[in-house]
N, C-alpha and C positions, 0 to 999 in steps of 0.2 A: 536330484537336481538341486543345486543349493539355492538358496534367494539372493536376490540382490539389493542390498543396502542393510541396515543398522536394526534388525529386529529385536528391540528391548526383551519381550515373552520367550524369544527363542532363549538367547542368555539365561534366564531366572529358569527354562527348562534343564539348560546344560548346568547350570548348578546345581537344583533338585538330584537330576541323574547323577552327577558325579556325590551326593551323597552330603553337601554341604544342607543347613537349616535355611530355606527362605521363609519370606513372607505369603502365605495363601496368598493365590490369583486363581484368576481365569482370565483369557484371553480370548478379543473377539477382531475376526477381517472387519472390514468395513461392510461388506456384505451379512454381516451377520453370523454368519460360521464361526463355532470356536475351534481357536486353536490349540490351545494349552491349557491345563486344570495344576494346581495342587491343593488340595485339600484336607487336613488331617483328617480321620479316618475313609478315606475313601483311596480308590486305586488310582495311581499315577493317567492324568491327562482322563480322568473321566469327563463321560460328553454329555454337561449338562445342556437344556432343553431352548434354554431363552437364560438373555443376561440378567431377567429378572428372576429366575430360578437360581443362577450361579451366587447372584447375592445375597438371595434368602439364605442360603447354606452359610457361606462365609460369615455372614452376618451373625450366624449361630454359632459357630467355631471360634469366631475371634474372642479372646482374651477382652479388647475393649466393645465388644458388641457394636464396631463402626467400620468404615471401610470407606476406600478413597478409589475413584475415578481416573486414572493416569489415561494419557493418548498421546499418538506419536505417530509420526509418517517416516516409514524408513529410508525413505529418499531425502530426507529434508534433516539436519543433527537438530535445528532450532526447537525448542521449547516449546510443546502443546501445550492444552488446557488442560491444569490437574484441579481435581475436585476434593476436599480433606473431609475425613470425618461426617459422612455419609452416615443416620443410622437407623434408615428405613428401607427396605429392597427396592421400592415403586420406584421412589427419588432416584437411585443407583441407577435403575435400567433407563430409568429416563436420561437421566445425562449419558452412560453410555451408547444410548440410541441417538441422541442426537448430534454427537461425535461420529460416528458410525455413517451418518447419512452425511457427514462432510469430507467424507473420505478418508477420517483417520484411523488406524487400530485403536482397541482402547484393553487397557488390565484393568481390571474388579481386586484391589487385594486388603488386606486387613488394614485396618490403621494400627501405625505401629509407635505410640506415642512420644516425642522426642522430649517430652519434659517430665520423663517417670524417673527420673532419677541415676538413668544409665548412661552409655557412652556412647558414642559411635566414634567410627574415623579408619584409619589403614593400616593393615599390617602388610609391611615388603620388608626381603633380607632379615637382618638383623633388629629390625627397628618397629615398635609397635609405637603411634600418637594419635589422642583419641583428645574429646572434651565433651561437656555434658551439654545438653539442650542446644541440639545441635544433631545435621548430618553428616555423611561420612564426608559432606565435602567440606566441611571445618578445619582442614588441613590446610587448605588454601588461607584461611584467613590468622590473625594473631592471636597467640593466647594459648596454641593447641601445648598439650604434656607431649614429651620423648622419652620413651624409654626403651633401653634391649628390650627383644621381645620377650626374655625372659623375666627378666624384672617387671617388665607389664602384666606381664601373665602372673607374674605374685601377688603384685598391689591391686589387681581386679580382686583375683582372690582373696586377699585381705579384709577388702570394703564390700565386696558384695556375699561373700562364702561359697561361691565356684567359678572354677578355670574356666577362661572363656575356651571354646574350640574351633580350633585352625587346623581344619585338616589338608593343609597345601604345604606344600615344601617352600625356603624361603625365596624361591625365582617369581615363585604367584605373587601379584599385589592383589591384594584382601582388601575391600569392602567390606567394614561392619559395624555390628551394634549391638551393646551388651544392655541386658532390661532387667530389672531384678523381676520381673512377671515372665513366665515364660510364653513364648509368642511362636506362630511360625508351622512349617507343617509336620516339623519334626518335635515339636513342642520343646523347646530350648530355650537357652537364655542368651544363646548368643545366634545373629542373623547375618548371614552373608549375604549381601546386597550386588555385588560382583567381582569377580576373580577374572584375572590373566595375567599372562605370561610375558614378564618386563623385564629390559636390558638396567643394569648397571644399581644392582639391590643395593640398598645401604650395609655394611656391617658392622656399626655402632654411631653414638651419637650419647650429649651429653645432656642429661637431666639437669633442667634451671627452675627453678618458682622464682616470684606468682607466676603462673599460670590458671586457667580456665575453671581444671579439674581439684587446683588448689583452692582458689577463691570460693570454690561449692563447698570444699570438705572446713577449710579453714585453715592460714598460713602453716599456721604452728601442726595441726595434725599432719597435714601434708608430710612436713620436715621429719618430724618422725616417726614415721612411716618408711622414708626414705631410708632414716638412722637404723629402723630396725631391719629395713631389708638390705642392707652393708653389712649386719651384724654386730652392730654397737648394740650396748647395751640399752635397751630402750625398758623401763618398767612397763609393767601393763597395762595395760588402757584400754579403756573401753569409749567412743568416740556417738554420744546423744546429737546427731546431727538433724539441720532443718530437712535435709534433701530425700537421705536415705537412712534405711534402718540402723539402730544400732548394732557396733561390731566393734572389737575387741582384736591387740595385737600388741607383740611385746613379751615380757620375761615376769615371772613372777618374783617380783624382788624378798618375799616371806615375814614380810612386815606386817600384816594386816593391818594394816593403817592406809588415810586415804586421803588424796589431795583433789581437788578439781581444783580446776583452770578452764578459764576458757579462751577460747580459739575465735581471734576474728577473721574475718574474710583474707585480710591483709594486716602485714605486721603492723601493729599500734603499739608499740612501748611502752608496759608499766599503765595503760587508761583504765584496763579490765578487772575484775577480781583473779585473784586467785586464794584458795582458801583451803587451812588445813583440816580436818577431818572431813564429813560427808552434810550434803546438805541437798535438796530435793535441784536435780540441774534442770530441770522445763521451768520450776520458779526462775530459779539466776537468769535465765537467759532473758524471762519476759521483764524481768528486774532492770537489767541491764542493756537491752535492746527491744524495748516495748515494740518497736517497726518492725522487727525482723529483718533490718539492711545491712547493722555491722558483724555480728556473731552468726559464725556458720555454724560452730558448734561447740558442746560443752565437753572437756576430757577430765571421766573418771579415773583416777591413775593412783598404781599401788604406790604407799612412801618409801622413800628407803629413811633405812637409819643412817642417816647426814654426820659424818664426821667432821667432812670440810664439803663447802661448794662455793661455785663461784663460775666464772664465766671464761672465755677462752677466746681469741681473735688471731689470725694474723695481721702482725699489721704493716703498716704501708714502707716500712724500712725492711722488712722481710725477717723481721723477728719475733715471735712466738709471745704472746702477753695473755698470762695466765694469772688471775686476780682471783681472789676468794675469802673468804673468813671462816674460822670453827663452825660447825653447828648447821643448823639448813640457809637456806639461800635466800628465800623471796625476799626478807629485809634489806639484803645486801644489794640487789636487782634493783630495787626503788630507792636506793640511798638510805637509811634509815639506820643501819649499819655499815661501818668503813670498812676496807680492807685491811688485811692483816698479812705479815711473812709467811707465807706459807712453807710447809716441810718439803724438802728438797724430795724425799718420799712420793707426797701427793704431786708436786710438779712434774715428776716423770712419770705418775700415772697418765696425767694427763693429758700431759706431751704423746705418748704413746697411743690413746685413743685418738688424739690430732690427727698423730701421723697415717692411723688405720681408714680415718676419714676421707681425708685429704689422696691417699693413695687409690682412693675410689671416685670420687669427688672434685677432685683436684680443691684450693683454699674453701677450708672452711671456718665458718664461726659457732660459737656453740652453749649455753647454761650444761654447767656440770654438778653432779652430786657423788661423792667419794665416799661411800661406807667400810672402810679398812680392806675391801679386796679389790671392789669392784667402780671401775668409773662411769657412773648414769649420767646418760644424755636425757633431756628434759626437754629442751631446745635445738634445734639445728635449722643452721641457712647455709649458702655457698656463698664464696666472696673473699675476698682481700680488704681487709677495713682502711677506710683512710688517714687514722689516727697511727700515731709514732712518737715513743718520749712522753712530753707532758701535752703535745698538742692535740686538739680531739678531731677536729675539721680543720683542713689546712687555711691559709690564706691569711693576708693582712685588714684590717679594716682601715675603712677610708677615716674616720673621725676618730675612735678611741671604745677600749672594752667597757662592758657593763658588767661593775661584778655583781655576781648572785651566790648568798651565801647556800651552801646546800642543805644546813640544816631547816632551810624554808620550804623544803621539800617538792616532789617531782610534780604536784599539780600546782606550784608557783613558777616555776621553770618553764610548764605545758603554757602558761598564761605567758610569761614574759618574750615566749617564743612566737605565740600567735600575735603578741603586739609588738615583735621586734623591727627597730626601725633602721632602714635600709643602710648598711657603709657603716653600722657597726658591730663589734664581736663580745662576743661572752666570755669572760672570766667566771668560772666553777670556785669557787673558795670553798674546801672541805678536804674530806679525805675518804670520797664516793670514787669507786671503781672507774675508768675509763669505759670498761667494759660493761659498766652497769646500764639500766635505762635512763640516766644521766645523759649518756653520752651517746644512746642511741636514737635519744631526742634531736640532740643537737648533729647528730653526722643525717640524720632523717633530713633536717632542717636546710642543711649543709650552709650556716653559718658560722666563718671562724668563728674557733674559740681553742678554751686551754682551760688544765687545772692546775690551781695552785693549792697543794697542800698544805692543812692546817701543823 
């Protein structure tokens, strides 16, 4: 005989059986009776004695040695009293007993930490979106990452070093949560929270930063990450993050040479270090973000040997503006060196990695490094930039331009920009890159402006 209304423990049983990883529970009527167990090593729905026995156990199973009090009336969808991070059994049975005596069911299950560094969120169709510090219902709110569910299922793998597992076909919509601790009664690293069977799956969707799962890892790692899982050329990296461990992704370019950068939450143009050979990255960081609010992390990345580099935009006339100079880049990026005509050569190198971008991506923008075969991405965002010709940010100003010569360099630009006064535009005097962080200040900024070369 089936029940009637909305029994939460029966679900998390029908998941168990069919074979997906939950979270340890037990389950009690109100009456007291249990209904439902998982336990890691004990046998399915075993019949522990009293709710203060089911918690001593779980208590000792869980990963975080805590456990949470849920309750629910299945007549009723509205929100009971949950209880978090419990990490005594007494306390446990006590709240579930006096839920109990109010007529609700109530589940005893692990706590399952949502700020360990993992994910959670949906997998349906074609479409896995997940974010960190946060539950599966994060989907509802802004900020969550899209990816094919195959590309999610890489870039887990990436960051944390294994495939989450989804043992449903794409009609199921998936509840879950990836932990870098393994948790659950199957001891795993990924938790199904709940599965069923939904009309009208997604079968694709397009990957935008920032987002959530960006802002944790840091813009720039995000991006290539992305780059590498397109198949661009991405050097290897190994990514000293605040959240989670380090991990490694990328090509070995055979240089034994070695660059950090780092990676802020959000793009900041030209603010940060970056530096060539090797230097201790937990120093840099506390160097350069004593709070720990704007760098999410530091990228160790192999060099290449730089023939030409430079930067790459579409821009807003729908033509291709690829800028660069001999030799490596980061001078070029912060003004310090100009641009130069590049070899017809390197421009169809890297017109062609545009296009391999972009055909996946749709508009992208991008820092590139050319070693005679191969064109590295160092950099990647999506987008169509607003600059075209000589002007960098469209628009007229009300009063008249300020010029700023560039050899005053990009932390007088960063100053003249934070005190710019309202209705008028910038003039660039120099012969810095449109595409350099010059000009990513000012389209940041998005006060007209223009360059006039020297």
């Amino acid at each position: 005989m089936s029940e009637i209304g909305h029994f939460k423990d029966a679900g998390l049983d029908q998941l168990a059986t069919q074979g997906f990883n939950t979270a340890q529970f037990a389950s009690f009527s109100p009456d007291g009776s249990q209904r439902y167990s998982r336990v890691r090593g004990y046998y399915q729905n075993t019949d522990f004695a009293t709710p203060q026995d089911a918690a001593a156990v779980l208590l000792q199973s869980a990963a975080e040695h805590s456990v949470n009090v849920r309750s629910f009336d299945p007549l009723d969808p509205k929100s009971k009293p949950f209880i978090y991070g419990i990490k005594n059994h007494d306390e446990a049975a006590a709240h579930a007993e006096r839920l109990m005596a109010e007529g609700l069911h109530v589940i005893i299950n692990e706590t399952v930490d949502v700020d360990d560094g993992g994910v959670s969120g949906v997998a349906f169709g074609n479409v896995i979106e997940f974010a960190p510090h946060d539950t599966p219902r994060c989907v509802e709110k802004p900020g969550t990452v899209q990816f094919t569910r195959q590309m999610g299922a890489d870039v887990i793998r990436k960051v944390y070093g294994f495939y989450p597992t989804f043992a449903a076909g794409p009609e199921t919509r998936l509840e879950f949560s990836i932990h870098p601790i393994r948790h659950g009664y199957k001891d795993e690293h990924t938790i199904i929270w709940e599965a069923e069977m939904a009309k009208g799956a997604p079968l694709s969707v397009e990957t935008s930063w920032p987002n959530r799962f960006s802002d944790m890892l840091g813009d720039k790692t995000f991006g290539l990450i992305v780059a590498d899982e397109i198949g661009l050329h991405v050097p290897r990296t190994t990514v000293f993050n605040r959240t989670v461990a380090p991990f490694t992704f990328g090509r070995s370019t055979d240089s034994h040479e070695s660059w950090l950068r780092t990676a802020p939450n959000q793009q900041t143009p030209g603010l940060y270090t970056t530096t060539h050979g090797w230097t201790d990255p937990y120093q840099l960081m506390q160097r350069e973000d004593p709070e720990g609010k704007h760098i999410a992390s530091i990228l160790h990345q192999d060099g290449v040997d730089a023939k030409f580099s430079g930067a790459c935009i579409m821009g807003a006339d729908g033509r291709l503006l690829i800028e660069g100079k001999d030799g490596k880049g980061d001078d070029f990026m912060v003004g310090e060196n100009g641009i130069v005509e590049l070899p017809a050569y390197v421009q169809s190198a890297v017109a062609s990695t545009y296009e391999h971008a972009a055909g996946r991506l749709g508009p992208v923008r991008f820092e590139w490094v050319y070693d005679g075969t191969h064109t590295w991405v160092v950099q990647l965002h999506r987008g169509i930039s607003v600059s075209a010709g000589e002007t960098i940010y469209p628009g007229e100003p009300d009063t008249a331009y300020v010029r700023y010569e560039t050899a005053s360099g990009i932390e007088g630009l960063r100053e003249l920009i934070a005190n710019h006064i309202q209705g008028t535009g910038i003039t660039l005097v120099g012969n810095v890159g449109i595409t350099s962080h010059f000009g990513d200040l000012l389209r940041k900024a998005g006060i007209p402006s223009r360059i006039e070369r020297e």
